[in-house]
N, C-alpha and C positions, 0 to 999 in steps of 0.2 A: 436689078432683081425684081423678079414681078412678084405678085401677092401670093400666088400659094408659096412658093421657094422660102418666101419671106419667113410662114406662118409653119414651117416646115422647119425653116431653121430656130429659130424660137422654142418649137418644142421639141429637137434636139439637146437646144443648149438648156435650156430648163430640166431635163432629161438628166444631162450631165451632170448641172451640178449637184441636184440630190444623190447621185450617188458618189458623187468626191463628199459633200456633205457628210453624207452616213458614213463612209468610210472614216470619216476624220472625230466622227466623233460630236457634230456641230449641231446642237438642240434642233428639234424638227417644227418646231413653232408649235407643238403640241401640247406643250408643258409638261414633255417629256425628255431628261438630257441620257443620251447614251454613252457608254463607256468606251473604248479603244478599239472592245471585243464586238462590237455591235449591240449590249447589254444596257439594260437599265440601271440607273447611278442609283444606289441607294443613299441619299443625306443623314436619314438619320431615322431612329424605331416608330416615328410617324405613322409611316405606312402599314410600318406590321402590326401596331396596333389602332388604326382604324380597321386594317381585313377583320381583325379578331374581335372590335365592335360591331362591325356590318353580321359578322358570324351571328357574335351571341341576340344580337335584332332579330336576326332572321330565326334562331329558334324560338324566341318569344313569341315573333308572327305565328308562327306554327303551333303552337301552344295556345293561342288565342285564337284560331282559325279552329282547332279542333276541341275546345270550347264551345264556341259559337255552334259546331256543328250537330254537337253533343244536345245543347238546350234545344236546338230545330228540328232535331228527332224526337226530344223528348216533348216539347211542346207538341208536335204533329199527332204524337202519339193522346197525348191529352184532349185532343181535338177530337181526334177520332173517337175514344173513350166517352165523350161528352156524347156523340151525333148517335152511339148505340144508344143510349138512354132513353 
């Protein structure tokens, strides 16, 4: 067998076995395990409550973001008021 055939079949068989893998169900090395149906295993409310603290972060960013944005107009505004004078 010469070198491409070689490098050929390799990524054949590589090929193959992820998808006997996926079908079977056999964690992807991602630290993710799938179910029967091709779906993600749920273990346990972990996950649903980390999304629902990533949520309420993320509206707090948002709330401080338009804060921030709130005092930079108002400052800017103060600035300009000062430069009439």
């Amino acid at each position: 067998m010469n070198p491409p055939e070689f490098i050929l079949a390799v990524i054949f068989l590589v090929f193959a076995f992820r998808i006997i893998s996926h079908r079977m169900g056999v964690p992807t090395g991602l630290g993710r395990r799938m179910d029967r149906f091709g779906g993600p295993v749920q273990d346990s409310g972990e996950p649903l409550r980390l999304r629902e603290e990533v949520h309420e972060l993320k509206e707090r960013i948002k709330v401080l973001e338009r804060i921030t944005v709130e005092k930079e107009n108002s400052l800017a505004k103060e600035i300009e008021s000062l430069r009439d004078r």
